[in-house]
C-alpha positions in Angstrom: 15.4 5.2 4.2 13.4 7.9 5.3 9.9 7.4 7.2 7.3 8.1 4.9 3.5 9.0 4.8 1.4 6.9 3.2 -2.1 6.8 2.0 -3.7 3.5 1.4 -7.0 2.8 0.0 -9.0 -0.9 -0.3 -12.3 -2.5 0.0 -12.3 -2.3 4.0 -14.5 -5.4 3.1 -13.6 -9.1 4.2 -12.0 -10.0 1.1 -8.0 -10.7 0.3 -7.3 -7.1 -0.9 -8.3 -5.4 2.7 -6.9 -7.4 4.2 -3.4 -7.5 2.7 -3.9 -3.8 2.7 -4.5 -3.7 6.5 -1.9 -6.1 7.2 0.8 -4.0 5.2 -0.2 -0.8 6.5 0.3 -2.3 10.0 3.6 -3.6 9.0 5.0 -0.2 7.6 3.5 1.4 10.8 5.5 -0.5 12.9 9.1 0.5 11.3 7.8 3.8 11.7 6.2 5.1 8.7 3.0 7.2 9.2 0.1 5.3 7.7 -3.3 7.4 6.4 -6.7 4.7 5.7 -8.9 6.8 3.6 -12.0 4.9 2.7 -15.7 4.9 3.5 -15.2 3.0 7.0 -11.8 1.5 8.6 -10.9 -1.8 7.1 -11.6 -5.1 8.2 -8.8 -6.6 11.1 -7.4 -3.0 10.9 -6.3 -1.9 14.9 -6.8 1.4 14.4 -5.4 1.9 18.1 -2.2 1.2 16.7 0.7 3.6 17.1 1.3 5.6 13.2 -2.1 4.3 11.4 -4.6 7.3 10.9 -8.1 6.7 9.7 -9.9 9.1 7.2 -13.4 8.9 6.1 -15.1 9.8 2.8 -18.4 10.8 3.1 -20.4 9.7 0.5 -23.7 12.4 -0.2 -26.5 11.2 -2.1 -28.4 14.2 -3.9 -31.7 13.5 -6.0 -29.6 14.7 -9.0 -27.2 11.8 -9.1 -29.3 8.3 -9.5 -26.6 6.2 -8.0 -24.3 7.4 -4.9 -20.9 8.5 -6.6 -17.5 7.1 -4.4 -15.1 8.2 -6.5 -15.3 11.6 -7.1 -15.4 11.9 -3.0 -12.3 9.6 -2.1 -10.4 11.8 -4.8 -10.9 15.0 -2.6 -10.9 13.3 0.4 -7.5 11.9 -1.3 -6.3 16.3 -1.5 -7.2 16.8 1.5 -5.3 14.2 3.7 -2.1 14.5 0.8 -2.4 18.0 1.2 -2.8 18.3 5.2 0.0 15.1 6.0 2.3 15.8 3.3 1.7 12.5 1.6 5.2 10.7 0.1 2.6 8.1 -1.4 -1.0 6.9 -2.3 -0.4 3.2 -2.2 -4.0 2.0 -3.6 -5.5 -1.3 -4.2 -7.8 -1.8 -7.1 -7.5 0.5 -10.3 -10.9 1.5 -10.3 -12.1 3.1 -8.4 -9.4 3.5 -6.0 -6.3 4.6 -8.9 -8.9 6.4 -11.1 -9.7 8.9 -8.1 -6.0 9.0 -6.7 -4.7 9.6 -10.5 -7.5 12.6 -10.4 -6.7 13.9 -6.9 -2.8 14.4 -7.8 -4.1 16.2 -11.2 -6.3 18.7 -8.9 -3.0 19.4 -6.0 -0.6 19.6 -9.8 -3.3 22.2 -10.8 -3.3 24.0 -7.4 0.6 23.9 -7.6 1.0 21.8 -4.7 3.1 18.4 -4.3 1.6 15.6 -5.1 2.4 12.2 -4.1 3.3 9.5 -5.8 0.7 6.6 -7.0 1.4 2.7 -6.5 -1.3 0.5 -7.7 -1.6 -2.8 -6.6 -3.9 -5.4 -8.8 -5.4 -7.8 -6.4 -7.6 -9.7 -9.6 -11.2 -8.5 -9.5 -10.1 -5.8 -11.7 -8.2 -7.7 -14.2 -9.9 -11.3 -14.2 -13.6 -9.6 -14.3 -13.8 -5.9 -14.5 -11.3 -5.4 -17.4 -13.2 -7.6 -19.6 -16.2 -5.2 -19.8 -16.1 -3.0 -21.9 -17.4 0.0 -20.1 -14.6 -0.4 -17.4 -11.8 -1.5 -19.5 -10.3 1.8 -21.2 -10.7 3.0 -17.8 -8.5 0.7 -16.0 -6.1 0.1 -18.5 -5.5 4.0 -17.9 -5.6 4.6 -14.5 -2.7 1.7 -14.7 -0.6 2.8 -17.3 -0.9 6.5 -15.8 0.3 5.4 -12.3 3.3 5.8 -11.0 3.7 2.1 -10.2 1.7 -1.0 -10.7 2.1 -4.1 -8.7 0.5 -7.8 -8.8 -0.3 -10.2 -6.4 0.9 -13.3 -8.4 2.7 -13.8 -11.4 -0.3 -15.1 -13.0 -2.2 -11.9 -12.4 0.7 -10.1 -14.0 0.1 -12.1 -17.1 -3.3 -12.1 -17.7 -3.3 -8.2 -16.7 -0.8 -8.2 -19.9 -3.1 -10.5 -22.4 -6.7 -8.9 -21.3 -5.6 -5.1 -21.4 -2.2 -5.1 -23.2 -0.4 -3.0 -20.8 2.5 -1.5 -21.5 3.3 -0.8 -17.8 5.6 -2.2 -16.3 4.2 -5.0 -13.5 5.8 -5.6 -10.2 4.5 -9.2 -8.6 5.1 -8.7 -4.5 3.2 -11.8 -3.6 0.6 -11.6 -0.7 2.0 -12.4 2.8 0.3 -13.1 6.2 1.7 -12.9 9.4 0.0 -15.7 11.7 -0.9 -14.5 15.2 -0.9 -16.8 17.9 -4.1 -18.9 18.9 -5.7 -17.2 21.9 -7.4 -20.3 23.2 -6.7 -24.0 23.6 -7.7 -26.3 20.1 -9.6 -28.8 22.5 -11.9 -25.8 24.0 -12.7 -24.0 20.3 -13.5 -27.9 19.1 -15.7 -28.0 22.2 -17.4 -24.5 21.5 -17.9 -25.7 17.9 -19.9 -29.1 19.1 -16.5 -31.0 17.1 -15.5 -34.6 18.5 -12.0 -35.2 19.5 -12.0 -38.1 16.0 -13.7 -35.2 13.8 -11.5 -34.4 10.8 -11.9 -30.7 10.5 -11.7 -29.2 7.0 -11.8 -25.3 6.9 -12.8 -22.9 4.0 -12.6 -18.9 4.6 -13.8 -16.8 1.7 -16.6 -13.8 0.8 -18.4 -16.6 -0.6 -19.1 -15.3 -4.0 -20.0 -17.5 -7.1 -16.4 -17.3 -7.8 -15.3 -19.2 -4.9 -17.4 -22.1 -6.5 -18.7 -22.4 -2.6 -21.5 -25.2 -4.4 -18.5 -27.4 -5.6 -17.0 -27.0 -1.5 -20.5 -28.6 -0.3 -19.9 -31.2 -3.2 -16.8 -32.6 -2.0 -18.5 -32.5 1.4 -21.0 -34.8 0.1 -18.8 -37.1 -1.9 -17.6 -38.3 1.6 -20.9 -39.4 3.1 -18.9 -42.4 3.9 -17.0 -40.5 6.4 -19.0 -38.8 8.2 -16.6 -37.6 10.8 -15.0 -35.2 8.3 -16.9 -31.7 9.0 -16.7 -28.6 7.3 -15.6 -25.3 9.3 -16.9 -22.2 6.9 -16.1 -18.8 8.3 -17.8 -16.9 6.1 -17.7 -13.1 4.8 -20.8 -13.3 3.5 -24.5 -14.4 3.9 -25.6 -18.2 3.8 -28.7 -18.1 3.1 -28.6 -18.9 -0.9 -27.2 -22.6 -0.3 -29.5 -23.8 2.9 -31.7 -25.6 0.1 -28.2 -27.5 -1.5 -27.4 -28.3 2.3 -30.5 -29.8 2.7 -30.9 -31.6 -1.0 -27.3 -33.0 0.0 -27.9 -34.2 3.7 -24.9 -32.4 5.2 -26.2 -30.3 7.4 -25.4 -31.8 10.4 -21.8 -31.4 9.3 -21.3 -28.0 8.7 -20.1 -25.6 11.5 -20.6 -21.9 9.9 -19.3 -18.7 11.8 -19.9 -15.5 10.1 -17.1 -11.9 9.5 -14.9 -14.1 12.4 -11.3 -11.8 13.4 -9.8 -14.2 15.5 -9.2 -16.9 12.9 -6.4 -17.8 14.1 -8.4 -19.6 17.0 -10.6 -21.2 14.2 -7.4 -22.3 11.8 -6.3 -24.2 14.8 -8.9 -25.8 15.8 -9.2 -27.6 12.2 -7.2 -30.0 10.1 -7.2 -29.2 6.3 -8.3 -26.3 4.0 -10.8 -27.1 1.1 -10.7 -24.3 -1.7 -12.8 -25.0 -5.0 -12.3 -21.2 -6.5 -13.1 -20.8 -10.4 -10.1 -18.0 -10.2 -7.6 -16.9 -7.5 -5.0 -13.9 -8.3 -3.2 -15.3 -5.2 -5.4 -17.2 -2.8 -5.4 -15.8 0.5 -7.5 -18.3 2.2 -5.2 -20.7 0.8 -2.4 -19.2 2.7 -3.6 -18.7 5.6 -4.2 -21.8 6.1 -1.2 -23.1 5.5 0.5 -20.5 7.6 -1.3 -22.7 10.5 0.2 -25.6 9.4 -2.7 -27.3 7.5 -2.3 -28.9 4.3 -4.5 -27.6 1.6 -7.0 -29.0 -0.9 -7.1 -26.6 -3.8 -7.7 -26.1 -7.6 -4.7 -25.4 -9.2 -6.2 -22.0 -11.0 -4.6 -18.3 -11.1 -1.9 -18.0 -8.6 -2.7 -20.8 -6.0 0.0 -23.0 -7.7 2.3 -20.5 -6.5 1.2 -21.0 -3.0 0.6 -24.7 -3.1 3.3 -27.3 -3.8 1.2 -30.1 -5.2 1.6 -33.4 -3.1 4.2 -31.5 -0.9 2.1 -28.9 1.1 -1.1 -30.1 0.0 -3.2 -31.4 -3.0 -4.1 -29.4 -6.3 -6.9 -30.6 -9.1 -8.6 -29.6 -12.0 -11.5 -27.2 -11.6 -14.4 -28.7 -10.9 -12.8 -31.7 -10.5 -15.3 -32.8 -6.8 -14.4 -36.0 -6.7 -10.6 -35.6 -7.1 -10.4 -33.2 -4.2 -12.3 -36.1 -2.3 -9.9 -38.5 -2.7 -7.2 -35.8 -1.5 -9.5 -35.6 1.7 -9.8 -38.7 2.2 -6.0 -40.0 2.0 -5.4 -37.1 4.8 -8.5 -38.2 6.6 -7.4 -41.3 6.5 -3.3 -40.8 7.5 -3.2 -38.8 10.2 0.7 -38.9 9.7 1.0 -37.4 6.0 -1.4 -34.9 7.1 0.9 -33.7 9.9 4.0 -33.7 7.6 2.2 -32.1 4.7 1.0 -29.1 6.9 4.2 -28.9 8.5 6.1 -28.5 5.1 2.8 -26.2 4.5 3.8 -23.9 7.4 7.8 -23.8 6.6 6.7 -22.4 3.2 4.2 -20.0 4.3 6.7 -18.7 6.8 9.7 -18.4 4.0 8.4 -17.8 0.8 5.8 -15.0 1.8 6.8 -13.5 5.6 5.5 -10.5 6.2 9.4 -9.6 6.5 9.9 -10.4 2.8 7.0 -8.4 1.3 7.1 -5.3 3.3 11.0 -5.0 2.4 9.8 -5.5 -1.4 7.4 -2.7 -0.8 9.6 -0.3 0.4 12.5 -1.3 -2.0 9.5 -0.5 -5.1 8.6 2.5 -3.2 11.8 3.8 -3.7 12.6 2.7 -6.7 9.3 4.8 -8.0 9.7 7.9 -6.2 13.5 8.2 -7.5 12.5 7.4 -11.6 8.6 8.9 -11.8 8.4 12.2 -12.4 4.8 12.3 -12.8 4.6 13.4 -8.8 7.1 16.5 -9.0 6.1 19.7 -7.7 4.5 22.5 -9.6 6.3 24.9 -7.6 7.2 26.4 -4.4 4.2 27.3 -2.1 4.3 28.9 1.0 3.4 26.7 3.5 3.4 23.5 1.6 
């Protein structure tokens, strides 16, 4: 196929959604397409020294007239300006609002200027569906900017669902699951369990998330503290976010000496390595990406078997799934790995060989482009106005 130019717009935020969004931009850049960030500041992990990946800024303005600072009204002419300038193919955005609302309204303004317009691919990532769709005030919204896109993608099957039950879509969904291409530890697992103040007998659980209240973080420190009687299993959080809200529950639950917590870390791959076992507790997950991370490391996982991380997680095979909320099920799963260092070994082996086959980089990238195609051949809804000299 031809090399394309791309836009792509996320949360340059730690979260899943940036950093899928980085990860597939880089991808695409390296077979050659030419791949245009536009957000408020480049996205997290993105290496914007990286041959074909262009970074645009929206400058948000805040005037006396407007009581809250407006971003989508900006990225939408920001959005004209780069399609307009690099001759855009596509605006690959993730999130429907704002980031499809203010695509959908920047290829109205180049259609009104008689100018071509580039194609829009959504892609749900969950916040949208599971949380924003629900409110009323944001939900005609979103279900228009996705039924007027050009394509809509999900990250999980379940998303795809529940996108269909909450908003009755009549859209067609596309699910291209998440994928994550592991990079090689930088540094030796003994030294990073060293820097971390980790014995060599320490089993290492890991947990990587924006720690919002939907991550359940409280339930994480509860498992944590249903295994006082093992008090060589540690907790490794790398966290997105502050820490400060659950000092006191550290402190009420006497765990404090075994938590390690590093904060917006980009070499996780150092990190991953150096520990034994995920431990997600997540009230939702459109996909998980924690989840698969780790297991791209070869960890075994303990998860709750909400949203999509069953799709990930192949309970008692690559890791252990429970009910929500379920603490003291998911320390039993700790435990037993704690406990036999041999099923932990072959769980996050079989944990790695599914990471590595079931969502390479390889295999979503090549979904991508085959979708890409498939919506700039059938939608019509990008066509040109007309010829305009010097388009």
């Amino acid at each position: 196929m031809k090399k394309l130019a791309i836009g792509i717009t996320c949360y340059p935020t730690v979260g899943g959604s940036g950093i899928v969004a980085s990860q597939l931009g880089s991808e695409l850049a390296k077979l050659g397409h030419r791949i245009h960030f536009i957000s408020y500041e480049p996205p997290f992990r993105l290496d914007l020294g990286q041959p074909n990946v262009f970074f645009h800024k929206v400058e948000i303005n805040e005037y006396q007239l407007f009581k809250y600072p407006d971003y989508t009204l900006p990225l939408a002419v920001k959005m004209v300006a780069v399609a307009q300038k690099h001759k855009l193919d596509l605006l690959h955005v993730h999130y429907a609002v704002p980031h499809a609302t203010a695509a959908l309204l920047a290829t109205s303004i180049l259609k009104a200027q008689c100018r071509r317009a580039p194609h829009v691919v959504t892609t749900l990532h969950g916040t949208d569906i599971t949380l924003l769709a629900r409110d009323p005030n944001l939900g005609p919204i979103i279900k228009y900017s996705i039924e007027s896109s050009c394509g809509v993608t999900a990250v999980s099957e379940s998303l795809r669902k529940e996108t269909i039950a909450v908003l009755r879509t009549k859209k067609p969904i596309q699910v291209v699951h998440n994928f994550y291409r592991a990079a090689a530890p930088s540094r030796e697992r003994a030294a990073i369990r060293r820097s971390l103040k980790l014995r060599d007998g320490d089993f290492v659980l890991v947990h990587m998330s924006n720690l919002r209240p939907v991550k359940r973080f409280l339930d994480t420190l509860r498992v944590l503290a249903e295994l006082q009687d093992v008090p060589r299993v540690k907790l490794l959080i790398l966290a997105g976010g502050g820490f400060e809200e659950f000092k006191a529950a550290v402190k009420e639950m006497g765990i404090a000496d075994r938590l390690v917590i590093r904060r917006d870390v980009v070499d996780i791959e150092n990190y991953v390595h150096a520990a034994d076992a995920g431990l997600y507790t997540s009230e939702k997950e459109s996909f998980g990406m924690g989840v698969l991370e780790t297991m791209s490391f070869g960890k075994p996982v303990v998860a709750t078997g909400v949203g999509g991380v069953p799709e990930i997680v192949i309970d008692r095979k690559t890791g252990f799934l429970a009910k929500l909320g379920d603490v003291k099920a998911m320390a039993r799963h700790v435990r037993k790995l704690a406990s036999d260092p041999k099923l932990a070994e072959e769980m996050g082996a079989a944990a790695k060989a599914r990471a590595a086959e079931e969502f390479s980089a390889e295999k979503s990238v090549t979904r991508y482009l085959e979708y890409y195609q498939t919506v700039m051949s059938s939608c019509p809804g990008a066509e040109r106005m007309s010829a305009v000299a010097g388009d």
